[in-house]
C-alpha positions in Angstrom: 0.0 0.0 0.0 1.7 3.0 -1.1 0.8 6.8 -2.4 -2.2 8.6 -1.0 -3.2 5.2 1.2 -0.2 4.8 2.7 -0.3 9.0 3.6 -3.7 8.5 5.7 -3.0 5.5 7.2 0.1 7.8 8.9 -2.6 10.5 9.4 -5.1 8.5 11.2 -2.5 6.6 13.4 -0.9 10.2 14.1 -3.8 12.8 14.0 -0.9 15.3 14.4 0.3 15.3 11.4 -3.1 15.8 9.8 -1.5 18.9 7.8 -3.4 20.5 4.8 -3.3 24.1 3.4 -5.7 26.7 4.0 -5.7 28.5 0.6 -5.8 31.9 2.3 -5.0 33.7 -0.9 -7.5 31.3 -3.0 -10.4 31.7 0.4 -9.8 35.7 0.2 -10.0 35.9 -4.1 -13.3 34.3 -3.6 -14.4 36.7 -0.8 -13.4 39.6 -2.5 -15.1 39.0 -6.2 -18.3 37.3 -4.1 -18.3 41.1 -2.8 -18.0 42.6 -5.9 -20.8 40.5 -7.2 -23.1 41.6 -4.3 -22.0 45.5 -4.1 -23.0 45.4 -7.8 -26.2 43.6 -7.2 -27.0 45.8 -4.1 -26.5 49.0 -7.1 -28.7 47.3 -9.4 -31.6 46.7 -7.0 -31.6 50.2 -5.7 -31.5 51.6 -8.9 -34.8 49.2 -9.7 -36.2 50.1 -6.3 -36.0 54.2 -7.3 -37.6 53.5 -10.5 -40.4 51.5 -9.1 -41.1 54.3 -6.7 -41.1 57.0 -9.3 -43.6 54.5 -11.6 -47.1 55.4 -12.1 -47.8 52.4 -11.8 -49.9 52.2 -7.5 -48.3 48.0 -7.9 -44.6 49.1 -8.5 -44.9 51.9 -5.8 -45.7 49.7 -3.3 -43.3 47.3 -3.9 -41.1 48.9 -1.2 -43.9 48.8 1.7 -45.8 45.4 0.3 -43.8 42.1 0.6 -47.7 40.7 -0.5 -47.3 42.9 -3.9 -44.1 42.2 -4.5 -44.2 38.4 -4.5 -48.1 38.9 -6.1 -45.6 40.6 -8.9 -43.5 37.5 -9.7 -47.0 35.3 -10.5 -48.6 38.1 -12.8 -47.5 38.0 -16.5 -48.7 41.8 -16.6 -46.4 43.5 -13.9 -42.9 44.3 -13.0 -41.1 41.1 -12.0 -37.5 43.3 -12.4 -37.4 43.6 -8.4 -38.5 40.2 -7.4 -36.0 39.0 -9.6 -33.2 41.2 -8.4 -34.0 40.0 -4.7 -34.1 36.3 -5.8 -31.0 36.7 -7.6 -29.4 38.8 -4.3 -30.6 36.4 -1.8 -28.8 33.5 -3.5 -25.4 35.3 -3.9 -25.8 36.4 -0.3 -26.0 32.7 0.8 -23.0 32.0 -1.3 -21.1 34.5 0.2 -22.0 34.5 4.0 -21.2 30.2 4.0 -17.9 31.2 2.2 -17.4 33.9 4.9 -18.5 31.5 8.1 -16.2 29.0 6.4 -13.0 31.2 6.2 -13.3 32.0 10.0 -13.1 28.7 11.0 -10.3 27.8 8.7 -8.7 31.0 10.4 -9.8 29.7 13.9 -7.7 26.6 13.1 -4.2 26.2 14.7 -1.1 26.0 12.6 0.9 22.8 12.7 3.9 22.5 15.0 7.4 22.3 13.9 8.3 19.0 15.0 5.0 17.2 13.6 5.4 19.5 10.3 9.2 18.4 10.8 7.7 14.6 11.1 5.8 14.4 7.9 8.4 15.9 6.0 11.2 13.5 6.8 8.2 10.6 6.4 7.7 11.6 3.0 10.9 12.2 2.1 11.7 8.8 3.1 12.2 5.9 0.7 10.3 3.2 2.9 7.9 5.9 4.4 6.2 8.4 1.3 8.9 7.9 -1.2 8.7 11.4 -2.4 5.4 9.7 -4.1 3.4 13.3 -4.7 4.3 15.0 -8.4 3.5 17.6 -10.2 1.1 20.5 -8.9 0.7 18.4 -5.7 4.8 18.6 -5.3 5.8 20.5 -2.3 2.3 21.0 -0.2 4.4 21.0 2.7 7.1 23.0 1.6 8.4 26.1 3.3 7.1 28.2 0.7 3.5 27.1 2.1 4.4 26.9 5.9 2.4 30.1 6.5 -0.6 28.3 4.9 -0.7 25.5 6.3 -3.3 24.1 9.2 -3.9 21.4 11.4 -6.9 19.2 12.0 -5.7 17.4 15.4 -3.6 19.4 17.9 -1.6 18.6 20.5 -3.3 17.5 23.3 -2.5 19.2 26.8 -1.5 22.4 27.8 0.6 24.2 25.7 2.3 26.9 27.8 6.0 27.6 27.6 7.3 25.1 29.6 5.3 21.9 27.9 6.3 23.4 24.6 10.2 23.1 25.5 9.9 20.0 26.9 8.2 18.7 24.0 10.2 20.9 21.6 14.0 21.5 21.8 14.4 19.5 25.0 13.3 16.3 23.7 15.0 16.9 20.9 18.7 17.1 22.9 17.5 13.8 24.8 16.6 12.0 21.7 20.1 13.2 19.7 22.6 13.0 22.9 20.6 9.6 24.7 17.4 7.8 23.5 18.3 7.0 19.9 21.3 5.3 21.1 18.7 2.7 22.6 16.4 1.0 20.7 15.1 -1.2 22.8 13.1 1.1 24.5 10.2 0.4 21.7 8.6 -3.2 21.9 6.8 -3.1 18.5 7.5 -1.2 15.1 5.3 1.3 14.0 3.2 -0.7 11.4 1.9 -3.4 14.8 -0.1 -0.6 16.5 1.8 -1.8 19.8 4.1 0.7 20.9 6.2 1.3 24.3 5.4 4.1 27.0 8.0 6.2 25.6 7.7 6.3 21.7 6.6 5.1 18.3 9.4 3.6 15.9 9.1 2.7 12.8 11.1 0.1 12.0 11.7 0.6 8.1 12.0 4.3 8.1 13.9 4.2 11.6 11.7 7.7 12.4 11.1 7.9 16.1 7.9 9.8 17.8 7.2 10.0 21.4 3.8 9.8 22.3 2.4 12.7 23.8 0.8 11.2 27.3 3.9 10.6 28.8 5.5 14.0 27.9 2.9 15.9 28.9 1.6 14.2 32.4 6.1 14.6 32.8 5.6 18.1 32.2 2.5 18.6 34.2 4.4 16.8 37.4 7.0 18.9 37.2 4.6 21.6 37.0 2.9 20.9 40.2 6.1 19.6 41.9 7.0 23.7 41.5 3.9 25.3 42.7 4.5 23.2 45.1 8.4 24.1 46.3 7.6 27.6 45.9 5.6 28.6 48.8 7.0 26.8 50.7 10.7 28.0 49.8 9.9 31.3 50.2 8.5 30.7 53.9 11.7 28.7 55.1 14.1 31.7 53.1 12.0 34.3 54.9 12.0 32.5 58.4 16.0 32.3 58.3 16.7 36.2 57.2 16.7 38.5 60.4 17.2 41.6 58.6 13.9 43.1 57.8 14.9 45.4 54.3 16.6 42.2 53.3 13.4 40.5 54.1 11.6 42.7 51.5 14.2 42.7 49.1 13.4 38.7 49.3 9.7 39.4 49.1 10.1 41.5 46.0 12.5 38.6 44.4 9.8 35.7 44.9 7.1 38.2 44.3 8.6 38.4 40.5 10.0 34.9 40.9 6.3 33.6 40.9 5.2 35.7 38.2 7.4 34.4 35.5 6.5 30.6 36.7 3.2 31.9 36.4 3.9 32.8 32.8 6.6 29.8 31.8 4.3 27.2 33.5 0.9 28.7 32.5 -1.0 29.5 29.7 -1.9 32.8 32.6 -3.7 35.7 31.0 -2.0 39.4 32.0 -5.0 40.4 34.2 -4.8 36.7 35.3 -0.1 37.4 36.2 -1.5 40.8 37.9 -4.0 39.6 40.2 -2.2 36.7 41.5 0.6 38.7 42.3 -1.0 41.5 44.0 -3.1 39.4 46.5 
């Protein structure tokens, strides 16, 4: 099973890499000639909206007051259908356009990919055993860094995403896995392709590309976490109960004052109003 299979069958085993591009420039086109459909429509109705109300005819003057007269208009071979028709035609291009607008804030709303699953897909495509550089043609480089900007993800990362998991997942497992866990392979119990995998990571065995699941890094980071919010009040009670000096004493309270604040924002996803209140209770 190779090509397009092959890719989803990665993608559903690793909803991470579930990568695609947005077509920002393609989404915005079609906004922007949609509008300039509608703002001519909206010129053309008003025009036929003046002329009705300067008609002699009593019918086409009270097209503007008479929803009743105005659809009676569209069933009578004798009257003025131009208005009915220009509402019709409006309404339609309006329900084109608002579903294309609804659909280009959630594509917006959607979270880019991360570099190392973005890194992860690249090197499984590139790979002779995993995509085999299989794509050609227009479909050639989707994934390139050309496109990075426009690219989204369907499945993100699970957990909390503050500044602290991010480096654990990011460049710190990445020095573990270089300097230590590559070294050992028999950490992983089952290749990739037999859906059985160790607590630590996923290996597939023909392409040799190694991912870590995401449980164990994040309740790892989320430990650690605690472990420190932990320590810290009780630190700064055993550093306060052993200094006798009393402006030394508030020089220390100042220093774990703005000591909690950034673990606040490395180990948080804290909001500013959220840093300042904690901090001034």
């Amino acid at each position: 099973m190779d090509g397009y299979p092959r890719l989803a069958r990665l993608i559903g085993q690793k909803p991470e890499v579930a990568i695609f591009r947005r077509f920002g420039t393609l989404n915005a086109e079609n906004l922007l000639f949609l509008q300039a459909e509608l703002l001519t429509l909206e010129r053309e109705l008003r025009d036929i909206v003046t002329d009705d109300l300067t008609s002699d005819d009593e019918q086409r003057k009270s097209y503007s007051s008479s929803w009743w007269a105005l659809k009676e208009s569209s069933e009578s071979k004798t009257a003025d259908q131009a208005q009915w028709q220009k509402r019709k035609e409006m309404r339609e291009k309006l329900k084109e356009y608002n579903s294309a607008l609804l659909q280009a804030t959630r594509l917006h709303a959607l979270s880019p990919p991360s570099k190392g699953d973005l890194s992860l897909l690249r090197t499984w495509m590139m790979h002779p055993k995993g995509g085999a550089n299989f794509l050609d043609g227009d479909e050639d480089g989707i994934w390139d860094e050309a496109n990075q900007d426009d690219l989204v993800c369907l499945a993100t990362s699970r957990g909390e995403q503050d500044p602290f998991t991010r480096w654990v997942t990011g460049p710190f497992l990445n020095f573990v896995h270089n300097h230590l866990l590559y070294r050992y392979p028999r950490l992983t119990r089952e290749s990739f392709a037999g859906k059985t995998t160790s607590r630590w990571r996923l290996w597939d065995a023909g392409t040799g590309i190694t991912d870590y699941q995401d449980e164990t890094l994040l309740v790892s980071a989320d430990n650690i976490s605690t472990l420190v919010a932990s320590l810290l009040p009780v630190l700064s009670t055993i550093v306060l109960y052993f200094i006798p000096s009393t402006p030394v004493r508030l020089g220390a309270i100042v220093a774990f004052i703005a000591l909690f604040a950034v673990v606040l924002i490395v180990f948080t996803k804290a909001k500013r109003i959220e840093v300042f209140s904690v901090t001034a209770a």
